[in-house]
C-alpha positions as CSV (number, residue, x, y, z in Angstrom):
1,X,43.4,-31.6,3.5
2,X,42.2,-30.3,0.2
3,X,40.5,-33.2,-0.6
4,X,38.6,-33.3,3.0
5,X,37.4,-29.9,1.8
6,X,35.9,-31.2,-1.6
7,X,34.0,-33.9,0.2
8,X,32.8,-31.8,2.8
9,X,31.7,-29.5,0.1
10,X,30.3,-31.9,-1.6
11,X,27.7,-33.0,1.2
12,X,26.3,-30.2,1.3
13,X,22.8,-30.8,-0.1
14,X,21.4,-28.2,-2.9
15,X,18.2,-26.2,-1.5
16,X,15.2,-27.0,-3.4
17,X,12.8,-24.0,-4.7
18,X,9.7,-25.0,-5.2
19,X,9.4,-23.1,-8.3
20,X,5.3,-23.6,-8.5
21,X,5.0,-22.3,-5.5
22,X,7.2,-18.9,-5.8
23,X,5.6,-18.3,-9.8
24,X,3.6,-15.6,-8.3
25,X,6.2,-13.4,-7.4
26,X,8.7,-14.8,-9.4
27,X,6.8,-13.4,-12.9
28,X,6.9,-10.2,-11.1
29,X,10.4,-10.4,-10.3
30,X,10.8,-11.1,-13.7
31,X,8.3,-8.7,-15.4
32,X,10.8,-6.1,-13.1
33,X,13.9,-6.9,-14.9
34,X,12.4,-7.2,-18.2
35,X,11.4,-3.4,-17.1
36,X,14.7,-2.8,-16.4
37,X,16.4,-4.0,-19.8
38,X,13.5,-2.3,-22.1
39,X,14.8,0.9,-20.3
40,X,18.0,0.3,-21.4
41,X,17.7,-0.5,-24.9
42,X,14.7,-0.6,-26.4
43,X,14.0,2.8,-28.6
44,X,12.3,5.8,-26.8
45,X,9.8,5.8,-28.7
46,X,8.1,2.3,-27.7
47,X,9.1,2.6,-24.1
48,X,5.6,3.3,-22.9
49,X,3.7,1.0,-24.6
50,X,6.1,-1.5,-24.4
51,X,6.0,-1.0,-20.3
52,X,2.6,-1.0,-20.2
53,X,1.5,-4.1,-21.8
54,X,4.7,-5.8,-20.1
55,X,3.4,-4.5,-17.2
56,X,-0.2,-5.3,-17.0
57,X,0.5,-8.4,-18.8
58,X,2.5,-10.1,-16.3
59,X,0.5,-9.2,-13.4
60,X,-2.3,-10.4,-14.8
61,X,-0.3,-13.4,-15.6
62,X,1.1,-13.6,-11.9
63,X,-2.9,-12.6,-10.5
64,X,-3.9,-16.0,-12.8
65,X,-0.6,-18.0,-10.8
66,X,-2.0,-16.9,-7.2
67,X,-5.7,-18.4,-8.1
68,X,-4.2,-21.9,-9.7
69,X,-2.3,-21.8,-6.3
70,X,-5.4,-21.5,-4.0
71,X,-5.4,-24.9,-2.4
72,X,-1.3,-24.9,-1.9
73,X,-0.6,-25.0,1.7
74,X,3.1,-25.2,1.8
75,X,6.6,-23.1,2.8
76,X,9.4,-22.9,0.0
77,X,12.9,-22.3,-0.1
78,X,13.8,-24.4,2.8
79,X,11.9,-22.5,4.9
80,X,11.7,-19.0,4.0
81,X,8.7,-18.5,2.2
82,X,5.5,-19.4,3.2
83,X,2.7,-20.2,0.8
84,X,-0.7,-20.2,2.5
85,X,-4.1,-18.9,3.2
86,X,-3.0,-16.0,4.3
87,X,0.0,-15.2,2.1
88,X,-2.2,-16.1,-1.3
89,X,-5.1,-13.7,-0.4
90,X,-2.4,-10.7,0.6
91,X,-0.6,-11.4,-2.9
92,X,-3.8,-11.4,-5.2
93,X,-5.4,-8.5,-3.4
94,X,-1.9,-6.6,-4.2
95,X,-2.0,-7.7,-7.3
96,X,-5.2,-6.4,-8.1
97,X,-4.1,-2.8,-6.2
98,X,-1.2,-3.1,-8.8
99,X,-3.1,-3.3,-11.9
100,X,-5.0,-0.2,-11.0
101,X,-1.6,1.5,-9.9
102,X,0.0,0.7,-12.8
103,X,-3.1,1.8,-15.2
104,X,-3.0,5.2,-12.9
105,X,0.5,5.9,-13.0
106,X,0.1,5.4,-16.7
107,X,-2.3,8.1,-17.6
108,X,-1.1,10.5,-19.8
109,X,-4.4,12.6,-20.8
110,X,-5.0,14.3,-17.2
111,X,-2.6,16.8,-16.6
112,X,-2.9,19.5,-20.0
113,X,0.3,20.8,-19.2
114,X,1.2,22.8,-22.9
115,X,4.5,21.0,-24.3
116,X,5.9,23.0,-27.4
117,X,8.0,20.4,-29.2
118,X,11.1,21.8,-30.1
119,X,15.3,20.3,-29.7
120,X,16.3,17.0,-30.2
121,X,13.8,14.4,-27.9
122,X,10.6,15.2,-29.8
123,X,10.2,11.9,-30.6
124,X,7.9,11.5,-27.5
125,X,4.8,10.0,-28.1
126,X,3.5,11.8,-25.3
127,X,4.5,15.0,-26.5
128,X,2.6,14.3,-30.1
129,X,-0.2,14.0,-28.4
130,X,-0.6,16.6,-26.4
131,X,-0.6,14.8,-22.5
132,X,1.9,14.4,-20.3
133,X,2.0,12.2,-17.3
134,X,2.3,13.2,-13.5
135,X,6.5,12.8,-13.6
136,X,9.1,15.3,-13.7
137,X,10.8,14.7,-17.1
138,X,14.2,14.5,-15.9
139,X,14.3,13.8,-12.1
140,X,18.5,14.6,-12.0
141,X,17.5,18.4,-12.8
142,X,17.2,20.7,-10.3
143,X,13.4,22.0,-10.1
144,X,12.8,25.0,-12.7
145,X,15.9,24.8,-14.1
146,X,16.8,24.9,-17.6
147,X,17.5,21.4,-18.0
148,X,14.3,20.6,-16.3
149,X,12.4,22.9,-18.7
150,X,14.5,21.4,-21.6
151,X,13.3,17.9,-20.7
152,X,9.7,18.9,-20.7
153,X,9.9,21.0,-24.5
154,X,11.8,18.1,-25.9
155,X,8.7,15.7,-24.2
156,X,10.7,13.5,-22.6
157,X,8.7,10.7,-20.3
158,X,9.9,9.3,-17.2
159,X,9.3,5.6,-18.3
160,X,11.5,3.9,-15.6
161,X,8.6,4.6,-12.9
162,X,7.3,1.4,-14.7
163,X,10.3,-1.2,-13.3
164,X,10.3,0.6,-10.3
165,X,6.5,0.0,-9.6
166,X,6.9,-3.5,-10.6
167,X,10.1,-4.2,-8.4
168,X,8.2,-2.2,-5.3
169,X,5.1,-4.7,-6.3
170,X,7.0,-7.9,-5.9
171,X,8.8,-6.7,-2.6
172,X,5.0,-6.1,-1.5
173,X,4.3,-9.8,-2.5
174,X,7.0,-11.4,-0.4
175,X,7.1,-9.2,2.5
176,X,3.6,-10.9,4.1
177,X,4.7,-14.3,2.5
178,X,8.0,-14.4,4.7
179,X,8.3,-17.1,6.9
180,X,11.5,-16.0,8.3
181,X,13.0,-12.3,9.1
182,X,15.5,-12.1,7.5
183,X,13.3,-12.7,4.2
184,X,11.2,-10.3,5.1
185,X,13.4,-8.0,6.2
186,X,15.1,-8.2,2.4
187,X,11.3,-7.8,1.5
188,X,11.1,-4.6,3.3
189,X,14.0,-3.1,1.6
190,X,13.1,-4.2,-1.5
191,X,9.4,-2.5,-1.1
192,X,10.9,0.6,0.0
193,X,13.6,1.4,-2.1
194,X,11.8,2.1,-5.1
195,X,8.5,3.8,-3.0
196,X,11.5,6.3,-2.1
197,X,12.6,7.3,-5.3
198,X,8.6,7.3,-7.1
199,X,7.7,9.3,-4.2
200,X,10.0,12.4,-5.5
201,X,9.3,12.2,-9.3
202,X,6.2,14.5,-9.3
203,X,6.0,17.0,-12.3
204,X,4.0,19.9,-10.6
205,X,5.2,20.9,-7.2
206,X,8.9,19.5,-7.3
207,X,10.2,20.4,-4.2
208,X,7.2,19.6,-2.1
209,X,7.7,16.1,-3.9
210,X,11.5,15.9,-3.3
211,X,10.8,17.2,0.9
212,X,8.3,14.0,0.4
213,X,10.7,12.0,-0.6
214,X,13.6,12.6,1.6
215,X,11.1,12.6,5.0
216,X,9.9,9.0,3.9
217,X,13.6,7.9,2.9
218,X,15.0,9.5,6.5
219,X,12.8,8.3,8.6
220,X,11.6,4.7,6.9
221,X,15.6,4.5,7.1
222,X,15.1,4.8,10.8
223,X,12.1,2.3,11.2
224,X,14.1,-0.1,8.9
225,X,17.0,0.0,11.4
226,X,14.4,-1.0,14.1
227,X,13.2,-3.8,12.4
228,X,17.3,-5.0,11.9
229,X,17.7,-4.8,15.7
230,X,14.4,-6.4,16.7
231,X,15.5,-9.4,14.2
232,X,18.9,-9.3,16.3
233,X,17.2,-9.7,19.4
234,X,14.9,-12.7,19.0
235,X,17.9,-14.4,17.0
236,X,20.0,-14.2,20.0
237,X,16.7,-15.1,21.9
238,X,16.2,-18.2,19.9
239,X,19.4,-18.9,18.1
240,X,16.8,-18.4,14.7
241,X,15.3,-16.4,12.6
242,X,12.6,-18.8,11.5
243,X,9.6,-17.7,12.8
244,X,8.1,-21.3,13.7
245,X,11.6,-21.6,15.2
246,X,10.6,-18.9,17.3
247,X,7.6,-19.7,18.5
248,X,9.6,-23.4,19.4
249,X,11.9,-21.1,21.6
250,X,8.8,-19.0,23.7
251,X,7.6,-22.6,24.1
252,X,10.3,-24.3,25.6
253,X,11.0,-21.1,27.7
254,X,7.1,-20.9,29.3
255,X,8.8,-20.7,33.0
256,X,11.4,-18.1,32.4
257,X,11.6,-14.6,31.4
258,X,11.1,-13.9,27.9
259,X,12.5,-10.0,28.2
260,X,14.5,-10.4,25.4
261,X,12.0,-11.9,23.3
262,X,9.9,-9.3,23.8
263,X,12.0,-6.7,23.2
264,X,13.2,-8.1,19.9
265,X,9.3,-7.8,18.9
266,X,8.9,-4.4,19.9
267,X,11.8,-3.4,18.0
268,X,10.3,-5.2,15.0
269,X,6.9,-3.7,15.8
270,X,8.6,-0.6,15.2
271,X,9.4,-1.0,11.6
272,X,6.1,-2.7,10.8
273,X,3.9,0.0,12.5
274,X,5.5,2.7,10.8
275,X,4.6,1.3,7.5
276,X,1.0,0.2,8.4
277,X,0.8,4.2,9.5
278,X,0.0,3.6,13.2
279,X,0.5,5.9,15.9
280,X,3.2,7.3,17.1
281,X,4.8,6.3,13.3
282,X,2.6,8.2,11.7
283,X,4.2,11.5,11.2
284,X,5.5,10.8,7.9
285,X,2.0,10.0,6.3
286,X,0.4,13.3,5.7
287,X,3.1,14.7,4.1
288,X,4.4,12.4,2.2
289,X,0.7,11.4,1.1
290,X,0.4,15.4,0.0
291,X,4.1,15.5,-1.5
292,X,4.3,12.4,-3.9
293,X,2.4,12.4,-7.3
294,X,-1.4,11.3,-6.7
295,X,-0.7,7.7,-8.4
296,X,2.0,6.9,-6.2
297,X,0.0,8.0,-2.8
298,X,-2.9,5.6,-4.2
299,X,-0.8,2.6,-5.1
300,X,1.3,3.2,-1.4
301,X,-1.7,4.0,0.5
302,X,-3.2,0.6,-0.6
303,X,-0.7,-1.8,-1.4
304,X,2.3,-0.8,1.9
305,X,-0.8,-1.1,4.2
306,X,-2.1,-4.7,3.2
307,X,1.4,-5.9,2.9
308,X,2.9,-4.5,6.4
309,X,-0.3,-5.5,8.2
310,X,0.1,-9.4,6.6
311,X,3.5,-9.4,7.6
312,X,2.6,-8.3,11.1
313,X,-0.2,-10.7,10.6
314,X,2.5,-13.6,10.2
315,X,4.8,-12.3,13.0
316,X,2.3,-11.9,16.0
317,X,0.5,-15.3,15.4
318,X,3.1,-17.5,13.8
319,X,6.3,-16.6,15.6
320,X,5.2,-15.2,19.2
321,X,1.5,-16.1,19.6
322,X,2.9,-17.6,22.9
323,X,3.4,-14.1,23.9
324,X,0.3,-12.9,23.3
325,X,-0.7,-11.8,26.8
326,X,2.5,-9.7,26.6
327,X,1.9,-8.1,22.9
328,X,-1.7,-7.7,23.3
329,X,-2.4,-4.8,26.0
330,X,0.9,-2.6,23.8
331,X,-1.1,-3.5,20.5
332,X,-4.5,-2.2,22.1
333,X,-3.6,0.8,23.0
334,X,-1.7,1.6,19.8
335,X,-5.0,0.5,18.2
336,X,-6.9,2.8,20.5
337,X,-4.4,6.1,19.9
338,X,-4.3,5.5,16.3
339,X,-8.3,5.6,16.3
340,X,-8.5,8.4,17.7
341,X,-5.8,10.8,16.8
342,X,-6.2,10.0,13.2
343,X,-10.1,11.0,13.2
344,X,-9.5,13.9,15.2
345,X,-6.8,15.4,13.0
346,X,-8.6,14.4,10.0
347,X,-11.3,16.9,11.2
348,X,-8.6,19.8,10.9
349,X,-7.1,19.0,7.9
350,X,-8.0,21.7,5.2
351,X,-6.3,19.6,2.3
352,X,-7.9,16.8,0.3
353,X,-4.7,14.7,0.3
354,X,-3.9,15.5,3.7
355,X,-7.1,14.8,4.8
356,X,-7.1,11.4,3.3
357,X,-4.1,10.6,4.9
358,X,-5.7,10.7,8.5
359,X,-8.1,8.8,7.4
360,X,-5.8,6.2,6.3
361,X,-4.0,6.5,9.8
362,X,-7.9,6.0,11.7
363,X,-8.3,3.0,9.1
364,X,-4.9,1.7,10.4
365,X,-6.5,1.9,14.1
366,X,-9.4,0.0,12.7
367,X,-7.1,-3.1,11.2
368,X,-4.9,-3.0,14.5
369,X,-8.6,-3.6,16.5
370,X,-9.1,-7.2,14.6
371,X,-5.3,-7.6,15.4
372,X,-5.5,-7.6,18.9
373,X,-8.5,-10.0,19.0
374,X,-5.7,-12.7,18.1
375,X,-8.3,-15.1,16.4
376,X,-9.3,-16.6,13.6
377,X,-12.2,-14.3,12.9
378,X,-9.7,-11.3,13.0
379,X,-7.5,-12.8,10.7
380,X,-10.4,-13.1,8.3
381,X,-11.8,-9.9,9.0
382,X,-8.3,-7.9,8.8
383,X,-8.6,-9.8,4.8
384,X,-11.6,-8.3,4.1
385,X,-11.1,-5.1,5.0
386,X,-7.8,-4.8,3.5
387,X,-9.4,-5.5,0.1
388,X,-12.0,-3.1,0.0
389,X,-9.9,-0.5,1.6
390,X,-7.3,-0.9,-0.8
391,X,-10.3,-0.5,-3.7
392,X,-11.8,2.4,-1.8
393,X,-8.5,4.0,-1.6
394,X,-7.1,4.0,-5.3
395,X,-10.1,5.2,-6.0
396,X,-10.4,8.4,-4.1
397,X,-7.5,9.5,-5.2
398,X,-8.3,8.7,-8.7
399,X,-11.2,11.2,-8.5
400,X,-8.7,13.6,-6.4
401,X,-6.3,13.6,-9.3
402,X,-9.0,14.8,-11.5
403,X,-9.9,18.1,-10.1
404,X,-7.3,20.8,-11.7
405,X,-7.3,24.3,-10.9
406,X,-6.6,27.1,-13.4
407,X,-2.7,26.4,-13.9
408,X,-3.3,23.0,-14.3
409,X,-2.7,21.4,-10.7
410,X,-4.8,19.3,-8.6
411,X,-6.9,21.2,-6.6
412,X,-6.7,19.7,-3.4
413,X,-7.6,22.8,-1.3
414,X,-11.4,21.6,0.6
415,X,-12.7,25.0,-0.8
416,X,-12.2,24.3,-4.4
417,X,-14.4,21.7,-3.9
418,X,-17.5,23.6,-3.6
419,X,-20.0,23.3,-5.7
420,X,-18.5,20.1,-7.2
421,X,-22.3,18.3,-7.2
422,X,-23.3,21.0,-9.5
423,X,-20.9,21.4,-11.9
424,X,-20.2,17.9,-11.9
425,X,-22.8,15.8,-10.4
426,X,-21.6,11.9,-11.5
427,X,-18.0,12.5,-10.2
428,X,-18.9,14.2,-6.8
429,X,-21.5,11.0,-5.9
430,X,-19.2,8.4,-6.9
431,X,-16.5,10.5,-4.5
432,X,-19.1,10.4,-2.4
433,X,-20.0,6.9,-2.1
434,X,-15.8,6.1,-1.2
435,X,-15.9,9.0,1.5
436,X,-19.6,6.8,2.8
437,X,-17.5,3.6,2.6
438,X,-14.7,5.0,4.9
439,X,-17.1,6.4,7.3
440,X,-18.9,2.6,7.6
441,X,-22.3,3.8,6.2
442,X,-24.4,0.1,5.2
443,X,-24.9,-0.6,1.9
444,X,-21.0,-0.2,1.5
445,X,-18.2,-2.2,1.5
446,X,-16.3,-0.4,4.4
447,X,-19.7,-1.2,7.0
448,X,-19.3,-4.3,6.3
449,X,-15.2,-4.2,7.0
450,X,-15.5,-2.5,10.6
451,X,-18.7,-4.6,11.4
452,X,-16.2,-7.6,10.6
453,X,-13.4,-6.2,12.3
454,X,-15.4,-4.4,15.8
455,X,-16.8,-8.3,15.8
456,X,-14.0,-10.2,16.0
457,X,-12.2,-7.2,19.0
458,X,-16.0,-8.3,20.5
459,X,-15.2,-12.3,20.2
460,X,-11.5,-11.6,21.6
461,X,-12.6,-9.6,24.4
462,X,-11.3,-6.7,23.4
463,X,-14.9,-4.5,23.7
464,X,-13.5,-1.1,25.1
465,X,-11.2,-1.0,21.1
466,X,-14.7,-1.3,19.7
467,X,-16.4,1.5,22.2
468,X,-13.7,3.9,21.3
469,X,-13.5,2.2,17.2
470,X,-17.2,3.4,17.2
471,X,-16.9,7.0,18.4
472,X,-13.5,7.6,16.9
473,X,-16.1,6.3,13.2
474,X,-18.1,8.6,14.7
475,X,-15.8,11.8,14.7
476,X,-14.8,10.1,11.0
477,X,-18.0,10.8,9.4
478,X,-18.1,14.0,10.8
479,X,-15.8,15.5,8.3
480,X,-16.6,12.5,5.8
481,X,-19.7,14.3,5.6
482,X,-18.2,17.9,5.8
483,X,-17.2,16.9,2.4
484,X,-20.2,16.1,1.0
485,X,-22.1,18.5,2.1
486,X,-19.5,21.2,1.0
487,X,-19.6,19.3,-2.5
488,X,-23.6,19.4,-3.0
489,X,-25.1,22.2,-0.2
490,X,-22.1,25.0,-1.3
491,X,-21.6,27.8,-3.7
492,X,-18.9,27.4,-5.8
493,X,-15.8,29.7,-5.6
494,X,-15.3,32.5,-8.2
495,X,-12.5,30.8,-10.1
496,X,-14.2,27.2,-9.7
497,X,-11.6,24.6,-10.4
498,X,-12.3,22.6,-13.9
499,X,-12.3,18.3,-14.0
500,X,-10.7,16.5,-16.5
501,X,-12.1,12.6,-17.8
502,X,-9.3,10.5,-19.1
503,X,-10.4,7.1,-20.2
504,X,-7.8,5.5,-17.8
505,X,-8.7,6.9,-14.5
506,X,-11.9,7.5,-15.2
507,X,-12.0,3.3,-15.2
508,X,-10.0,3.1,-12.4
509,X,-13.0,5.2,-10.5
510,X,-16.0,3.3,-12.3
511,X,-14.2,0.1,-11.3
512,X,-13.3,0.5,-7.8
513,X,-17.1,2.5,-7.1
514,X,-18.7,-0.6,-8.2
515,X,-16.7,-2.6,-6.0
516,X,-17.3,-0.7,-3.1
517,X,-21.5,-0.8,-3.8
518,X,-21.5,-4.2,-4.9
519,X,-19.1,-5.6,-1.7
520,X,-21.6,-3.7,0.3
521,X,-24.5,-5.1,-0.7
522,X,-23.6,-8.7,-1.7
523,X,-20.2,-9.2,0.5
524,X,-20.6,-12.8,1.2
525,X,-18.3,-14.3,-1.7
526,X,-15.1,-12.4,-0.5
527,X,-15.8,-13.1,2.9
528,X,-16.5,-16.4,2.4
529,X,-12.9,-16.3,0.5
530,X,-11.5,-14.1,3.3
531,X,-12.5,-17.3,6.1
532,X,-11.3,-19.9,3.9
533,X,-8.0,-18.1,3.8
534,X,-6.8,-17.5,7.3
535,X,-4.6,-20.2,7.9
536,X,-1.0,-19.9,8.9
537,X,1.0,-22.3,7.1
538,X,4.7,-23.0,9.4
């Protein structure tokens, strides 16, 4: 008997893991860990540096390992990973998000919080000179306690955001790359987990960041829980949850009724609309968007968007684009709400932050219009306008972060904001040109994403998302514009709000402006990348 056991064990052939394939994410993976263990014992006082060229290092290594893979068209791990068009473009354009997360999370010369060094910990480099990052010090502490304000007088730096930004980075990687569910379901954990815990870590305004937190914990909780069910469903559906096994299943079941099929893809639509931001998941956006420190609503903002819309991406047209007469119609008129109750809210919003983050729910709307063209010019257009709204987006909220008032917090009330184009005329046009790009004024990279995305809906026959895509831009630029003009046609307020110029961010907003002029006036490269790209590998 035992022996029958040891042959039959033995039969059992070993999974291959096409290691080439996976070296993207797997130098992330391992960057992560490497995170991890400097944490745990290398000396406090290297900690940053040491995170930050680990950091940076290996996703520049991992960018380099997505461009020698650009001609790969292949799945890995028997199955579960998919490495394609699609996939390869999702990954670098994250990557390239990351690396200017990572550089903002890193700044230490913004906030000019005073830190009188006194008690044992004043071995912070940070401390010595004089900056201190956007983090609370200790995040265990209650806010305002003495603990708390022990950490900060001793300098201590909350280094471990580092690991966790890397971990949340590779999770973002995989998650559009998964070629089965319960991959990416692992993916979506593994994105999530850390986004949680950053999101509660701010310095200034602790318990605003910890009510951030614990809404996006509670309630992405609840859309993850969605997604488990809607994977339950089409397994029992198709006896798999391999998405080309899937769409195998839909196939050979063209005369029945696919109710449970269809059901198991809402349920999953759930959990991936409610991390793309679409309506009626969106309730969790402005808040946390205003709650969490400024890096971490730039790098979540970008980065959760392109990877939840590749992954949605991969499920509508690899797994049930047999359904697609079924999925279509409840996509549009997500699309159509999210257009328009993101620009009209947007209009009310008398906070910076929040105001951003109904835009990035009408920008959501936008994405979803190319989706429900199901075709291959929406698959390229969704590309391109993930990349330059992931640019466009770090970067406004680099210049946000910049803007302090007189205590030395980020003056994010529209009011503040007056007179910016006077007392600081470079920052308020570069702010400016993002706010153009999101409103899809030419000669920017954001008219040439909605013309791309309104003209695939067009080719799909999906007109009426483009007549109310084009109003709802139209009620956009309404209070794109309010912006501006309260910027460069208004007095400023008696206790005008000061801006600050560190060297890192201040790259970060050079860098991601000239993207967005240059991609508006010469897009054709990433386009032509962004057609080359859409393929579905299964």
């Amino acid at each position: 008997m035992s022996g029958g056991l040891l042959l039959a064990a033995a039969t059992v052939p070993a999974p291959s893991i096409e290691y080439r394939a996976l070296s993207p994410m797997l130098i992330v993976f391992g960057v992560a860990v490497a995170g991890v263990l400097v944490e745990a014992f290398a000396p406090r006082r290297s900690r940053y540096l040491t995170h930050l060229v680990l950091g940076l290092g290996g996703l520049a290594v991992a960018l380099g390992a997505v461009i020698g893979l650009r001609d790969v068209r292949e799945t890995a791990v028997v199955g579960a990973v998919a490495i394609d068009g699609v996939s390869l473009f999702l990954q670098g354009t994250i990557l390239v998000v990351g690396i200017l997360g990572l550089l903002f999370i890193a700044e230490r010369r913004a906030d000019r919080m005073p830190v009188k060094r006194e008690g044992p910990g004043t071995w912070s480099l940070t401390a010595s000179r004089g900056g201190v990052d956007a983090f609370t010090p200790q995040a265990a502490s209650t806010p305002g306690s003495s603990d708390e304000i022990a950490a900060t007088k001793a300098g201590v730096a909350t280094t471990e955001v580092f690991p966790l930004t890397l971990i949340a980075i590779a999770g973002l990687m995989l998650f559009p790359a998964s070629n089965d569910l319960l991959t990416m379901f692992v993916a979506l954990e593994v994105l999530s987990l850390p986004l949680y815990l950053l999101c509660g870590l701010a310095r200034r305004r602790r318990l605003l960041s910890q009510e951030a937190a614990l809404k996006y914990f509670l309630l992405g909780a609840f859309s993850s829980a969605f997604f488990l069910y809607g994977m339950a469903l089409l397994y029992g559906y198709a006896g798999t949850v391999r998405l080309e096994g899937i769409a195998e299943a839909v196939t050979r079941d063209a005369g029945n009724s696919h109710t449970l099929a269809i059901l198991g893809v809402a349920m999953l639509a759930v959990g991936l609309l409610f991390k793309i931001g679409a309506v009626p998941f969106q309730s969790w956006i402005p808040d946390v968007y205003q709650g969490a420190p400024t890096a971490i609503t730039a790098f979540m903002a970008a980065a959760t968007k392109i990877a939840a819309v590749g992954a949605m991406l991969r499920v509508l047209y690899v797994a049930v684009p047999g359904l697609r007469n079924d999925w279509r119609p409840v996509l549009a008129a997500v699309a159509i709400a999210t257009m328009v109750v993101g620009a009209i809210l947007a209009v009310t919003q008398t906070d910076m932050k929040r105001m951003l983050a109904y835009s990035s729910v009408a920008h959501a709307g936008f994405i979803l219009t190319a989706l429900v063209a199901a075709n291959t010019a929406g698959v390229s257009s969704i590309l391109f306008y993930l990349a330059v709204y992931g640019l466009g987006t770090i970067g406004a909220f680099a210049v946000v972060s910049l803007v302090r008032d007189q205590n030395g917090n980020e003056a994010t009330d529209l009011p503040a904001w007056a007179g910016m184009g006077r007392r600081s005329p470079w920052l308020a046009t570069i702010f400016s040109l993002f706010l153009l790009s999101f409103a899809g004024i030419p000669l920017t990279s954001g008219f040439i994403a909605k013309f791309g995305v309104f003209a695939a809906a067009t080719g799909g026959e999906a007109s009426v998302l483009v007549i109310v895509g084009v109003i709802s831009s139209a009620i956009a630029a309404f209070f794109y514009i309010r912006v501006i003009v309260l910027m460069f046609f208004t007095d400023a307020p008696a206790t005008a709000p000061t801006v600050v110029y560190p060297t890192m961010t201040s790259t970060i907003i050079a860098l991601t402006a000239a993207a967005t002029l240059v991609l508006g006036i010469f897009p054709q490269p990433l386009l032509d990348l962004a057609k080359n790209a859409s393929t579905f590998t299964r």
